[in-house]
N, C-alpha and C positions, 0 to 999 in steps of 0.2 A: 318737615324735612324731606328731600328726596334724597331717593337712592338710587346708589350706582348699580346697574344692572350689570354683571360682571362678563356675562356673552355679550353684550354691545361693543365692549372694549376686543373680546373676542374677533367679532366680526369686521371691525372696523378697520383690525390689525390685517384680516385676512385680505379686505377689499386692498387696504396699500400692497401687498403684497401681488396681488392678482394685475392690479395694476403698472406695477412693476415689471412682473413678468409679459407683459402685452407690452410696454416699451421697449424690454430687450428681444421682443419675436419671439419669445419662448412660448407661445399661445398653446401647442400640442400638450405640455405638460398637463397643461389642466384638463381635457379632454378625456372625458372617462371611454374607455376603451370597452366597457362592456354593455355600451350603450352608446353604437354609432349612427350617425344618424344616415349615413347611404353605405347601399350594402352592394356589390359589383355584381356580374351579371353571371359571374363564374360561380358566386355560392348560391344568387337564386335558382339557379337552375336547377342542380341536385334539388334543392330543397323542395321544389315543385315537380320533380317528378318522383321521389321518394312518396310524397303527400298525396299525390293523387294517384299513385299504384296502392299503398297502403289503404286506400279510402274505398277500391272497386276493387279491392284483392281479397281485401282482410276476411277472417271469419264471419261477421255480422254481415257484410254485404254478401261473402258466397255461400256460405252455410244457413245462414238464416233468410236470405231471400233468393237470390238470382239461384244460384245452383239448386235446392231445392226446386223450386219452377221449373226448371228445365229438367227434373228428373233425372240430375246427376248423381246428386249425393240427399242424404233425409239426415232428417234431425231425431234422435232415438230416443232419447231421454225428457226434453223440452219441447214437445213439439206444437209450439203454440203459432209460428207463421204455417205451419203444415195442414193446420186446421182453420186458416186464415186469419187468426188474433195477431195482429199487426202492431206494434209500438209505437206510435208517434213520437216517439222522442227519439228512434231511429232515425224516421223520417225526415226530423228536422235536422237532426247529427250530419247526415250522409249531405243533404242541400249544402248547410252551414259549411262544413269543410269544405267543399269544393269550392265556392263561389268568396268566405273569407279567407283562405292558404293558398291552393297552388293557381288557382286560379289570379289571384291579384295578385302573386309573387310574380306568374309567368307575364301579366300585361306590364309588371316594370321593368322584366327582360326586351320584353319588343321596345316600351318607352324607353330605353339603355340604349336598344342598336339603332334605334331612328337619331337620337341623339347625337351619338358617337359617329354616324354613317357606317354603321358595321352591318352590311346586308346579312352576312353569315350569322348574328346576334339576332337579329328581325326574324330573320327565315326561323331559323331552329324556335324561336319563342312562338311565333305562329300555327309552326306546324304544333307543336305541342298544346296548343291552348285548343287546338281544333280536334286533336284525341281527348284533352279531357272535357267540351262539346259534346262531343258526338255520344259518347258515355251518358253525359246526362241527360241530352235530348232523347234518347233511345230507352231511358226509364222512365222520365217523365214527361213526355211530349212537348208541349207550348213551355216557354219559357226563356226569361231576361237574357239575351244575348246582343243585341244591337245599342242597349243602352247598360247592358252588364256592366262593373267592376269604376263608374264613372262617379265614386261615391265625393273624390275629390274638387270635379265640377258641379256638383251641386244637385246630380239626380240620384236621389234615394230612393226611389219607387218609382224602378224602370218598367216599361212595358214588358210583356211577355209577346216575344214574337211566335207567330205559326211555326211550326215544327218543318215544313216546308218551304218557309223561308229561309228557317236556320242550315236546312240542308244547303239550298243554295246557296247562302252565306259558306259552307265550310269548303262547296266546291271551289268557289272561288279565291278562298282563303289558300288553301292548298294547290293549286294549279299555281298561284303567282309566287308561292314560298316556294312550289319546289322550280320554278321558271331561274329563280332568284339565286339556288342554289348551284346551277348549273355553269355558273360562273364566280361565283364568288370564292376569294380566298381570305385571310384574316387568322387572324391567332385561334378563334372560336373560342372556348372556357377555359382552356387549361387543362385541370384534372377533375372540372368541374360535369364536365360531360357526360356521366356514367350511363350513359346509354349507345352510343357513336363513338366516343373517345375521339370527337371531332371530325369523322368521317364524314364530311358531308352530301360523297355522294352517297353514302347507305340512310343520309336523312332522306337523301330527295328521293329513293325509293321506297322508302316508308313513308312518304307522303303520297304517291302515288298509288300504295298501295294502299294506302287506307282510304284515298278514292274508289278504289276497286268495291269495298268493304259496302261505302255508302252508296254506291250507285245501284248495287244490287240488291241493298235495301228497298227502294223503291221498284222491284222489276214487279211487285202485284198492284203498288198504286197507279204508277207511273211508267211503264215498258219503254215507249219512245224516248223521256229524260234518260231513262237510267242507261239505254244503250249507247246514246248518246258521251253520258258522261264516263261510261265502262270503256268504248274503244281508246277515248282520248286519255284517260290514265294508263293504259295498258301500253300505247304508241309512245310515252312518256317515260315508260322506262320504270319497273317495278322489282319486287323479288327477285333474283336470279337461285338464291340456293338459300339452304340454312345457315349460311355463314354472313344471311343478310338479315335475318330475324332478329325482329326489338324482345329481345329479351334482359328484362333489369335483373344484375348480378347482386348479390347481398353479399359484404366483403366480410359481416362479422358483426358482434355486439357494437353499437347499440342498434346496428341496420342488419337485420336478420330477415328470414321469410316468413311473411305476417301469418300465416298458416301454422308455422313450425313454434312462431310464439306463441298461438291459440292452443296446439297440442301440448305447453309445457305449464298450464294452468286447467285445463280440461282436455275430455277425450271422449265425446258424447255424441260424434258425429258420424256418420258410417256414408257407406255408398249404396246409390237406392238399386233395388231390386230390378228399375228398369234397365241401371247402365249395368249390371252384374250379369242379369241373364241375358241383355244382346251380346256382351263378352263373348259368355260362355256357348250361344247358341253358334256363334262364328268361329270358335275357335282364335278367339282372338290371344295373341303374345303379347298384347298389353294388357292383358289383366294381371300378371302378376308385379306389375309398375303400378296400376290406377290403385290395388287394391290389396289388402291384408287378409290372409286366411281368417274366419273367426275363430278365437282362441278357444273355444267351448270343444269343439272338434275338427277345424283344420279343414272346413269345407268354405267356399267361398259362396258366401250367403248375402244378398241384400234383403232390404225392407223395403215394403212398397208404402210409397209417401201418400202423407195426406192420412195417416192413422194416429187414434188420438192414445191408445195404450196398444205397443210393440206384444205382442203374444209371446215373445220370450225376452228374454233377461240381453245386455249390452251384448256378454261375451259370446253371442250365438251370430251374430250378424259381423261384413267385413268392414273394417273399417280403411280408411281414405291410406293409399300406398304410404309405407315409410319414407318414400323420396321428398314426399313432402312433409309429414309429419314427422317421426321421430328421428328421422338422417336429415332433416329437411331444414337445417339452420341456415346453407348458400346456395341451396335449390333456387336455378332464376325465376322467377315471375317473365312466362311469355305475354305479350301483350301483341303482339302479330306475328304469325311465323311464315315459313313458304309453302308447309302446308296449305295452311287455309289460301291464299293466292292461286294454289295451281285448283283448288275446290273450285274457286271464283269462275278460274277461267273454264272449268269444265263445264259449269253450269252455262258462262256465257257459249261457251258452241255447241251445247245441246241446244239453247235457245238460238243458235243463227246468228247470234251478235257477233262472231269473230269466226274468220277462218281457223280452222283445228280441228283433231281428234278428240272429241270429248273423254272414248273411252281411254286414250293413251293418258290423256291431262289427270282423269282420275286415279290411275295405276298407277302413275307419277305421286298424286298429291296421297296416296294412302302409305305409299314409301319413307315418300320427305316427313310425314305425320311420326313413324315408327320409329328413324333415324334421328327427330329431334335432340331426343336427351342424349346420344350414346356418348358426348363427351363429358356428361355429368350420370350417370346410369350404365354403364357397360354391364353390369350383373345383373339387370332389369331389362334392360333394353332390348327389342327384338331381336337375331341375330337376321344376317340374307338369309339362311336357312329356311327360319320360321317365316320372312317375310313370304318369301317366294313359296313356301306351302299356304298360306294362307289368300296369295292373289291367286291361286291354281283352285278352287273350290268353287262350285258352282254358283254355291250363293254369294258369293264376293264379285265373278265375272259380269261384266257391264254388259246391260241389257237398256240400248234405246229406249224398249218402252217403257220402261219405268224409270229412265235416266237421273230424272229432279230427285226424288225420293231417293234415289241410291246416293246420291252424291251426297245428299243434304243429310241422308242417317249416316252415312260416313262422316260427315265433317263435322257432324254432332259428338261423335265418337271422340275425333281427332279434338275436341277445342275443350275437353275435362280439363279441370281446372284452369279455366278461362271461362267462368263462369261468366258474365253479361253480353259476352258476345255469343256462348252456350245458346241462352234466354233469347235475345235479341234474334238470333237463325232460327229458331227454333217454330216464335212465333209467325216472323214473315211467312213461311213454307208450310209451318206444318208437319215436319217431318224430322225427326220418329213423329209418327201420333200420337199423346201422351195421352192418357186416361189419368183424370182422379179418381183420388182413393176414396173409402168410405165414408171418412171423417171432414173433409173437408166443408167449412159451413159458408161458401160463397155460390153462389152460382158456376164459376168456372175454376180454371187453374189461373191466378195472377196472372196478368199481362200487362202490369205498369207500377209503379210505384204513387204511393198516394202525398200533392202535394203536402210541405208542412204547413202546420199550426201555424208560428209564427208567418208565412207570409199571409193570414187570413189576418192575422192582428195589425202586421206592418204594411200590407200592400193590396189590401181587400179590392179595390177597384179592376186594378190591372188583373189579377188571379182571378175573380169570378168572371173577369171579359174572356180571360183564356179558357176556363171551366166551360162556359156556354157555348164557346167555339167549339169546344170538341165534344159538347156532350154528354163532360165526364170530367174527370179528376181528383177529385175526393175522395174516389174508393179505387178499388185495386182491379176491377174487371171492365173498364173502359178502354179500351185500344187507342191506339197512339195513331199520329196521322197512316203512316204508311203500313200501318196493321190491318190487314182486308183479311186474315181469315178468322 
């Protein structure tokens, strides 16, 4: 005997029905809406830059790697990167997100605007794909970008290009995205935008100024390229004021400041001894923004990094300002201000690249630094008062012969909490000098991030071509191309 399978009849009923509905046009109905299958170019965009600020913002990349390294802030309680015990599953975390999330979201923003003919879609996806680039060529050196994110035509094991190529890859990228912008008009995203709010010419100067950024990266590899590529973004039109600074706002749960949600599960992280005493030896009025009295007694204390047990207890050391931590839920995430821009440019006219005052550009760029937050920090925030006593002190007044150093321990100062580019300035120059601590068990202070695991599993050929290229890779004390010191 057989028997009647009683979802057969089920299904059978459904398919008439399904069919039905496709002869009357009614085809949307059936269309599950919580699973579409193209998504517009106005929600990839937030999504890919939420994802890749969260990714080089968050706790784990500035507290546990870059910001330590650069001797901003120390780890007090766990201090296992401080003594160079490194995680690999970090490793692989910090690759994996970038190159599976904002990275492929932002290449189907440009495939969107080439599509649609929306230059103003192309440009802004461009330019952004070349800031979350430049982030990660700058921790880890050689690496997939000419055959990156191409997973759809068939290359799964792209090459890793030279880190010098990659640069010239972004110069280029950048120079035609902000060319592009200079005339385009178009809807742009909407309310998709949360960085510009569609402002395209404050994109095209944040493209040009994060030409600034990489051209002077190369001034110890490369001096002729880099002035080169310095004047022509400069003549192109860059920062004018902090009213031009990428700074990403956090409107509220469930997008809050990745900082502020690290401080509401733990509170383990303090600020190192290096950035507490230049503070204090300067007289600086940002130290009671960068930094928290220690609750033990009300002195502002750091820890000097690279120690494997703190000599005293949490509550004696300062921990990370409340602007960012416990008031710190809509605090923005800077990711270029005009600080750092007028740095740039002070450094290019001590070096001869540009007609200018270098000393005026600096007293400028130590202003626009202290001015950042005042429309989110007034009770924090410098006042002119305290600025203008602290450019008046002789250790602060610009002195040619030590120009580089001054400018560069200033903007070292100026870029707390903008920890990879902190790191990133830190090592091109040299300056502050930083000393390791006692504990530390590598040869030096990190100065690059160590490929992951999984591309020795998934891509072993191209990754060991990149490794012998530079010499290095697998561990954390090989220097990146344009690292000469």
């Amino acid at each position: 005997m057989r028997f009647r399978n009683p979802a057969r009849g089920v299904l059978v009923a459904g398919l008439v029905l399904v069919t039905t509905a496709c002869a009357d046009g009614l085809v949307e109905v059936n269309d599950n809406p919580n699973a579409p299958t193209d998504v517009g170019a106005e929600f990839l965009l937030p999504q890919s830059i939420r994802s890749a600020v969260e990714n080089s913002f968050d706790s784990w990349m500035m507290f546990h790697h870059a910001s330590i390294w650069a001797q901003q802030t120390v780890q007090i309680q766990y201090p296992d990167e401080e003594t160079g015990q490194v995680r690999p599953g970090n490793m692989q975390a910090f690759w994996t997100t970038f190159y599976s999330g904002p990275l492929q979201d932002i290449q189907t923003v440009i495939a969107k605007g080439e599509a649609g003919d929306r230059p103003e879609i192309e440009a802004v996806g461009q330019i952004w794909k070349s800031w979350i680039f430049h982030i990660m060529t700058d921790l880890w050196g050689d690496l997939p970008y000419s055959e990156a994110l191409k997973g759809a035509e068939g290359v799964t094991t792209p090459v890793y290009d030279a880190q010098q190529d990659v640069y010239a890859g972004l110069f280029t990228t950048l120079s035609s995205a902000a060319t592009a912008l200079q005339s385009a008009g178009g809807a742009g995203f909407g309310a998709g935008d949360i960085l510009y709010g569609n402002d395209f010419d404050k994109w095209r100067r944040f493209a040009n100024s994060l030409r600034l950024r990489l051209a002077m990266r190369l001034s110890e590899r490369d001096p002729a390229a880099a002035r080169t590529q310095f004047t022509a973004a400069l003549n192109a039109g860059v920062f004018r004021s902090n009213g031009d600074n990428a700074m990403l706002r956090w409107p509220g749960p469930p997008y809050q400041n990745p900082i502020f949600e690290n401080w509401q599960t733990r509170d383990d992280d303090g600020v190192s001894a290096t950035m507490i005493d230049m503070l204090k030896s300067l007289n600086d009025p940002r130290l009671k923004l960068y930094a928290e009295p220690a609750t033990e007694d009300g002195q502002y204390r750091g820890l000097g990094n690279n120690i494997a047990e703190p000599p005293l207890s949490l509550a004696w050391y300062s921990r990370i300002g409340n602007f960012w931590r416990a008031n710190g839920a809509g605090t923005p995430t800077a990711l270029m201000t005009y600080a750092e821009v007028l740095f740039l440019q002070a450094e290019a006219a001590q070096r001869g690249w540009i007609p200018g005052d270098a000393a005026a550009l600096y007293t400028a760029a130590i202003r626009a630094s202290m001015d950042t937050y005042d429309a989110w920090s007034p009770a924090n925030n410098p006042t002119d008062a305290e600025i203008n006593a602290y450019l008046a002190q002789p250790a602060i007044r610009y002195d040619a012969a030590k120009g580089i150093v001054q400018i560069n321990t200033q903007k070292w100062i100026a870029l707390y909490m903008q920890a990879t580019e902190a790191w990133a300035n830190q090592r091109r120059i040299d300056a502050p000098a930083l000393v390791a601590g006692p504990d530390l068990g590598l040869s030096r202070i990190p100065v690059r991030l160590m490929y992951p695991d999984g591309e020795q599993s998934l891509n072993a050929t191209n990754l060991n071509a990149a490794v012998q290229r530079q010499s290095g890779g697998l561990d954390l004390t090989t220097p990146v191309w344009w690292d000469m010191k």
